[in-house]
C-alpha positions as CSV (number, residue, x, y, z in Angstrom):
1,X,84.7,125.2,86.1
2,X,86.2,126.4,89.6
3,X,89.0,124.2,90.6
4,X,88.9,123.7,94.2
5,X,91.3,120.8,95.4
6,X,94.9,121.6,96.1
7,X,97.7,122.7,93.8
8,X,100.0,119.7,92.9
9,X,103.7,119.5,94.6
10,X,106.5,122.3,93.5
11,X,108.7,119.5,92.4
12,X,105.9,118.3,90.5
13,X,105.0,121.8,89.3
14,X,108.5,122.3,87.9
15,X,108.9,118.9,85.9
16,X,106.1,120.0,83.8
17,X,107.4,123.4,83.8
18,X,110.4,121.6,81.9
19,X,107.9,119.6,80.0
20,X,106.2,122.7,78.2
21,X,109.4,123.9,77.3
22,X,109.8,121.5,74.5
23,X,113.0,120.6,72.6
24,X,116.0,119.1,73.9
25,X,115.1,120.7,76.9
26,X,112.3,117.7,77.2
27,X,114.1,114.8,77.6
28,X,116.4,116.0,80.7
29,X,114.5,114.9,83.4
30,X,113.6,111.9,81.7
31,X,117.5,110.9,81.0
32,X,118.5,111.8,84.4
33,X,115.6,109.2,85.5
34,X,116.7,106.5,83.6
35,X,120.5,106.9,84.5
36,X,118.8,106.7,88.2
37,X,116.5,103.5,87.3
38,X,119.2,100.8,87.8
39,X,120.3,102.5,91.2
40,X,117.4,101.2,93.5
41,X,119.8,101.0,96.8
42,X,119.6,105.0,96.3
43,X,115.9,104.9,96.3
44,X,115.5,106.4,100.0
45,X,117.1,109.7,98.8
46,X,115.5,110.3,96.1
47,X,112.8,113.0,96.3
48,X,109.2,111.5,96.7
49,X,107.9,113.0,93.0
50,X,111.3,111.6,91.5
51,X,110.7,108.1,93.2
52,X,107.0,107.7,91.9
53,X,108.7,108.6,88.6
54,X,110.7,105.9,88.1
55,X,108.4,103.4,89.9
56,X,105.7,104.3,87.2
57,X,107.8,104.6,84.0
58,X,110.0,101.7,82.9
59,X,112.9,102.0,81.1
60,X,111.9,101.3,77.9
61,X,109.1,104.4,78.2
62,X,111.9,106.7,79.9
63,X,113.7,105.3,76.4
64,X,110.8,106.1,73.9
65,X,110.7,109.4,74.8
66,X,114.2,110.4,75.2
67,X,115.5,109.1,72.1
68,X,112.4,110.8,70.5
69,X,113.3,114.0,72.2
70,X,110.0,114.2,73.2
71,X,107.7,113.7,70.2
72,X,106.7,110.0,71.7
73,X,105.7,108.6,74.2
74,X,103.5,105.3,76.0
75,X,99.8,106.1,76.5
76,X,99.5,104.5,79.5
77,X,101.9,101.6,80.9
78,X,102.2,99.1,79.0
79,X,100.1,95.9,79.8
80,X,99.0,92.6,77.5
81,X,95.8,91.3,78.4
82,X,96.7,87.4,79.4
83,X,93.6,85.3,78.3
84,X,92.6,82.9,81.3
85,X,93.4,79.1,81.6
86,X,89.5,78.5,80.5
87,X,87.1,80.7,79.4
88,X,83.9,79.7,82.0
89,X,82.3,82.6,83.7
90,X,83.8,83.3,86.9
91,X,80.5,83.0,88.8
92,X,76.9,81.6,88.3
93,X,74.4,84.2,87.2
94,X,71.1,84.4,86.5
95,X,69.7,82.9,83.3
96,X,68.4,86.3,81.8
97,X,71.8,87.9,82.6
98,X,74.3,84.6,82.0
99,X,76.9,85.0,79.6
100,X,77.9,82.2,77.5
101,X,81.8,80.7,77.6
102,X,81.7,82.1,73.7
103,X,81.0,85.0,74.9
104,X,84.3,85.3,77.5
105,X,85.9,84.1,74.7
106,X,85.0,86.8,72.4
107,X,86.1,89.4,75.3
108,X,89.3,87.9,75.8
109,X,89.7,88.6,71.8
110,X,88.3,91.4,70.9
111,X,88.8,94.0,74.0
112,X,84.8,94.4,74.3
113,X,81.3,93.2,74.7
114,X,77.9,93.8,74.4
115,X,75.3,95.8,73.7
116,X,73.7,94.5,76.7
117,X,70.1,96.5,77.6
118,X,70.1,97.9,80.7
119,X,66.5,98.9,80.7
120,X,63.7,99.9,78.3
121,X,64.3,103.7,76.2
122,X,61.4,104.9,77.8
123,X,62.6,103.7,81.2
124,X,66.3,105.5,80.0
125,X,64.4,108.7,79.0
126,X,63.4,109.4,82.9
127,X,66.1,108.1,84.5
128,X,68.5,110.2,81.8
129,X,66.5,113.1,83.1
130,X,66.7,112.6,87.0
131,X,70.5,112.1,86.4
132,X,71.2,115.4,84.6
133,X,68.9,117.0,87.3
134,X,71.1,115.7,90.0
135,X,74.7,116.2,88.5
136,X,73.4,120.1,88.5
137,X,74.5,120.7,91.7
138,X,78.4,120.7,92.8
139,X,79.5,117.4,93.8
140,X,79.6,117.1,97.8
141,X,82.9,115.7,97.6
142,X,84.8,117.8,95.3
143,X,82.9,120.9,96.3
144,X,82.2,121.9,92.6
145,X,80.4,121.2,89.7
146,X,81.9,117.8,87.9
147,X,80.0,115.1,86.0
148,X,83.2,112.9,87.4
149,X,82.1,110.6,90.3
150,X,78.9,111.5,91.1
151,X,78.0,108.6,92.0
152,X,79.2,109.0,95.8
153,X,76.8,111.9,96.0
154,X,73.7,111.6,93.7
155,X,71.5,108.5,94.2
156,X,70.6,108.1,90.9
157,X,73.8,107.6,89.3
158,X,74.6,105.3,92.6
159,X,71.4,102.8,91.7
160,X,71.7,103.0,87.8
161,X,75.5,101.5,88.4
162,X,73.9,98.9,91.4
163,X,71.4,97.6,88.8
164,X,71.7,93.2,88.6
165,X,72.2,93.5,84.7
166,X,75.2,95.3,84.7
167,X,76.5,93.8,87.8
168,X,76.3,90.2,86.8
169,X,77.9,90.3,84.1
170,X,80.4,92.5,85.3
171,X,81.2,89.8,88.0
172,X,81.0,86.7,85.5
173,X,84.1,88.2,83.6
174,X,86.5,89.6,86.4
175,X,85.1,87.7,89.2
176,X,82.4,87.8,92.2
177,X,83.6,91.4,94.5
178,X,83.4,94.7,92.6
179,X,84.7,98.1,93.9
180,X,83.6,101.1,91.6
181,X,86.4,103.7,91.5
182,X,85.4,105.9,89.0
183,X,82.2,107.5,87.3
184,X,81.5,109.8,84.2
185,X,78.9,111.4,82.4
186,X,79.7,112.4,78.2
187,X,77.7,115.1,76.9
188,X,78.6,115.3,73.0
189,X,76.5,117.9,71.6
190,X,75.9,118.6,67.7
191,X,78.9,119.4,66.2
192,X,81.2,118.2,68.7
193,X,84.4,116.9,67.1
194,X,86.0,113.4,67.4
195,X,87.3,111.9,70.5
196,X,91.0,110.5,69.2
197,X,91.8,107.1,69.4
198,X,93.1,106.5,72.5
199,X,93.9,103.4,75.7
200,X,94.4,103.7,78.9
201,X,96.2,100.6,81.1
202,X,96.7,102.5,84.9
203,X,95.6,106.1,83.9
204,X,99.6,107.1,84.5
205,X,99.6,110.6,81.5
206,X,96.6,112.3,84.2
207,X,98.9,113.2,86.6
208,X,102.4,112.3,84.9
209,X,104.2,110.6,87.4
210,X,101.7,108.8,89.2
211,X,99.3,106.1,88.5
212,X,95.8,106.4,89.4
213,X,96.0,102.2,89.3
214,X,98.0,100.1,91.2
215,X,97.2,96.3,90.2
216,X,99.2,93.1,91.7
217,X,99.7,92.7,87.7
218,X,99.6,94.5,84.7
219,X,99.2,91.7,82.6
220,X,95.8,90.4,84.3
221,X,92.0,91.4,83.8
222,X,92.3,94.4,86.6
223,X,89.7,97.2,85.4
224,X,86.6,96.8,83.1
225,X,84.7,100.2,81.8
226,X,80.9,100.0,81.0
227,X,79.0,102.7,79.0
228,X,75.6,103.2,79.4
229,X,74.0,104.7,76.6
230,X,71.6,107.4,77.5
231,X,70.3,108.3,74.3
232,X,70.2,106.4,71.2
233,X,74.0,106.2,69.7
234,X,74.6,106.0,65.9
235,X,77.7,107.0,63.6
236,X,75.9,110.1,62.8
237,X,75.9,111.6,66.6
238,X,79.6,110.2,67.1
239,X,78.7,106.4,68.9
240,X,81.9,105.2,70.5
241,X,84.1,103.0,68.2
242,X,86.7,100.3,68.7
243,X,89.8,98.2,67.3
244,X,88.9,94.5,68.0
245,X,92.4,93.0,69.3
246,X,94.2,96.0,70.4
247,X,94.2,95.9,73.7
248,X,96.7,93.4,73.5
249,X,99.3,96.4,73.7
250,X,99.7,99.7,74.7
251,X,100.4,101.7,71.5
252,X,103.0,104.8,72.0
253,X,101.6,108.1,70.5
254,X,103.0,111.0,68.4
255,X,102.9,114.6,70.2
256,X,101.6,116.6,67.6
257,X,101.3,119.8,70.0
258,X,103.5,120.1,73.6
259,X,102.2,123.5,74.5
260,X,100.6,122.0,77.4
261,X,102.5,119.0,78.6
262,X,102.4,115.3,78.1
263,X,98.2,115.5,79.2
264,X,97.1,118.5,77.5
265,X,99.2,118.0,74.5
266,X,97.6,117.1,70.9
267,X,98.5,113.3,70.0
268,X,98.1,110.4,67.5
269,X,98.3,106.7,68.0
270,X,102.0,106.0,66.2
271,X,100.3,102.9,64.9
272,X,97.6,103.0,61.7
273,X,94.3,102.0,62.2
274,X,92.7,100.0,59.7
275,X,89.1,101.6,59.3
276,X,87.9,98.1,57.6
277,X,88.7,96.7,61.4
278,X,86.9,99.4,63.6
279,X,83.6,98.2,65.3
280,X,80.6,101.0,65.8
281,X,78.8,100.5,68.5
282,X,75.7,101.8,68.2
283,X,73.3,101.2,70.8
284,X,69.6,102.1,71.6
285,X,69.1,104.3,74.9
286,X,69.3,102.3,77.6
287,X,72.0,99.7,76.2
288,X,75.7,99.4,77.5
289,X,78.7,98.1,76.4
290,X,81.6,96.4,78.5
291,X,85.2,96.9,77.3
292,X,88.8,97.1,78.8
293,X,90.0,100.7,78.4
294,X,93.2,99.0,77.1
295,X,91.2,98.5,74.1
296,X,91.5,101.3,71.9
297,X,88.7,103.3,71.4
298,X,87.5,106.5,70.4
299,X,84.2,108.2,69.0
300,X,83.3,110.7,65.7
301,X,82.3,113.7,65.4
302,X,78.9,114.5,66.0
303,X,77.2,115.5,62.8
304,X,73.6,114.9,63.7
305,X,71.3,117.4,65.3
306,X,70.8,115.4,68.0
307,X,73.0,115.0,71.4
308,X,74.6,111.9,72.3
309,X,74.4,111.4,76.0
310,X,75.8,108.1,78.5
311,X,77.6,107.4,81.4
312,X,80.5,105.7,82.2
313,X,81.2,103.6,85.4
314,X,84.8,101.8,85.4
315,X,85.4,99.0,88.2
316,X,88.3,97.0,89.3
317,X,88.5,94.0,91.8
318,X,89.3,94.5,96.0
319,X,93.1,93.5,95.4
320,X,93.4,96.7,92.9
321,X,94.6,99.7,94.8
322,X,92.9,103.0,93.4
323,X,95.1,106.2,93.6
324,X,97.4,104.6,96.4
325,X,98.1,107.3,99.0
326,X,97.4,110.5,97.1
327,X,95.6,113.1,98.5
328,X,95.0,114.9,95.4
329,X,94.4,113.6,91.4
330,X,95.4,116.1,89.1
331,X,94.0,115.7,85.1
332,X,96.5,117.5,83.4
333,X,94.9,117.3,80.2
334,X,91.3,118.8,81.7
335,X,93.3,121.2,83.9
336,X,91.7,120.0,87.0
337,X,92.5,118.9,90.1
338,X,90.2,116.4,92.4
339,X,90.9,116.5,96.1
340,X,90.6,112.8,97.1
341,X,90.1,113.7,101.1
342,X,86.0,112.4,100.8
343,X,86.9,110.1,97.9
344,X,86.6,106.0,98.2
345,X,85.8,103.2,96.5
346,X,82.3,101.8,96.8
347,X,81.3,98.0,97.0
348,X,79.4,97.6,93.7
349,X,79.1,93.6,94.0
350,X,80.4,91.4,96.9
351,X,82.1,92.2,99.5
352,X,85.9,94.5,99.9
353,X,88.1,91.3,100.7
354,X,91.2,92.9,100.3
355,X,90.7,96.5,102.7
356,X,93.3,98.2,100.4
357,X,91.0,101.1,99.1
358,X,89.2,103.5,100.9
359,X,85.4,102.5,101.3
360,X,82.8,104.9,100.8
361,X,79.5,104.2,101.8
362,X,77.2,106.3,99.4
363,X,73.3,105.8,100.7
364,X,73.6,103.8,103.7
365,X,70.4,101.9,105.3
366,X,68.5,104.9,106.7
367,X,70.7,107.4,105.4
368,X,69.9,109.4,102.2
369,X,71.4,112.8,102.0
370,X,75.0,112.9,103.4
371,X,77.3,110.7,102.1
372,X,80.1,109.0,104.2
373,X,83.4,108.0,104.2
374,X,85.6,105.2,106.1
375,X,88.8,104.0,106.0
């Protein structure tokens, strides 16, 4: 895949230069940031790279991975998922889509809900295929060919993600006004391997140093995933799998492998998971699931003969700020970088009461074909 957006910052380049030289080596930068972390008055002199640094990483990550000497680290920031004062759906829905205070309950424990149906397999199978055909084409706002975010350009991803029963029940967990930040087709063909187990709080190991989520508070229901099955999803063609309860933490991981850096090196959840605990979620095509990606969750292989196929779409509310000022996101573990100049957030549900994102207007009234952006 041709990478088109713009190379990331030579400071930044030359941290993760020190990053893929392993060893003692790894911890330097890391050590020098935590002696720094106390000293906010000298904040203003600090380098921009070195200042997002220790804004993102707290001192007990910057600890973790020093006194490891690299071989751990945080997944993600660490967060708790605080259950509400009451368990009532945050706003009235429609009977056929209403979700029961039993079932915000079971969210709140677990990490995850659903399958919900969408719409009908046969309904799926066409829509699946208009999708695919669309996402052919290079994406109009990253200028090449992605299956991240296509949703800005491609109608049909746009209007499966507008669609009332995902929507609804979207809003009765995390409230009435939706922005969608993010988008994602998963092709896992036969004989794939498994996805790892894995969380994500803020997105923070993409880039390094800097978040792609900025909420008020870590602690409180700020992003919810959905995963829209496109084909039907079983064990045998690697269904996506969770650990009921553990999104109550962020887990550090073991770096098995730091050829590449932090992102693109091999890991494993430093905890054990008990396989008598995991949840399959097999679903028929058409059917989606709602979870927190602080959950952790991961898929198997796919031994089947058959492709497994869906679609993620991951939304947070107005007061969440999405990728802050950056003009770029680099994904160091896919080794690509998206150029965020045509990039916003889209109004999925409600209305943008907080005008702290970018807005992007996918298919406005009478308008099609060009996408456009404001803000």
């Amino acid at each position: 895949m041709d990478l088109k957006g713009k190379k990331p910052p030579a400071s930044g380049r030359r941290f993760r230069a020190i990053v893929r030289r392993g060893g003692l080596a790894l911890g330097t930068v890391p050590a020098v940031l935590l002696l720094l972390k106390p000293f906010r008055f000298l904040r203003a002199v600090y380098p921009a790279w070195i200042r997002r640094f220790t804004d993102a990483w707290s001192a007990e990550m910057l600890r973790v991975y020093i006194f490891s000497l690299g071989g751990r680290v945080y997944i993600d920031q660490p967060a708790c998922l605080e259950a509400p004062a009451d368990f009532a759906p945050r706003v009235e829905a429609p009977p056929e889509y209403r979700l029961s205070d039993d079932q915000v309950r079971s969210f709140y424990e677990n990490g995850f809900l659903g399958p919900f149906t969408l719409c009908p397999p046969e309904e799926m199978a066409a829509l699946r295929e208009e999708v695919l055909r669309d996402m052919e084409r290079p994406s109009r706002v990253y200028g090449f060919r992605t299956g991240r975010d296509r949703h800005l350009d491609c109608e049909s991803v746009y209007r499966l993600a507008c669609r009332c029963a995902l929507t609804e029940r979207l809003a009765q967990l995390m409230g009435p006004n939706l922005l969608m930040w993010r988008s994602q087709v998963f092709i896992k063909p036969p004989g794939a391997p498994a996805v790892a187990w894995h969380q994500a709080s803020t997105y923070l190991l993409e880039h390094v140093y800097r978040p792609a989520l900025y909420p008020p508070d870590l602690n409180v229901l700020f992003q919810l995933g959905v995963w829209v099955a496109f084909d039907d999803v079983d064990l045998a063609n690697g269904c996506l799998q969770f650990v009921p309860g553990s999104h109550r933490r962020i887990n550090t991981i073991r770096l098995v492998s730091n050829r590449g850096g932090f992102g693109a090196a091999s890991f494993e959840f430093d905890c054990p998971i008990d396989p008598e605990k995991v949840v399959s979620m097999e679903m028929k095509a058409g059917q989606f699931v709602i979870f927190t990606e602080q959950t952790a969750h991961g898929s198997p292989p796919n031994r089947s003969s058959r492709l497994r196929r869906g679609m993620a779409f991951r939304v947070i509310p107005p007061e969440v700020v999405a990728y802050g000022d950056a003009p770029v996101h680099r994904v160091s573990y896919l080794n690509e970088t998206y150029d965020l100049t045509r990039w916003g957030t889209v109004v999925l549900r409600g209305n943008d009461t907080a005008g702290l994102n970018r807005e992007f207007v996918p298919f406005p009234p009478g308008d099609k074909v060009d996408p456009q952006v404001h803000g």
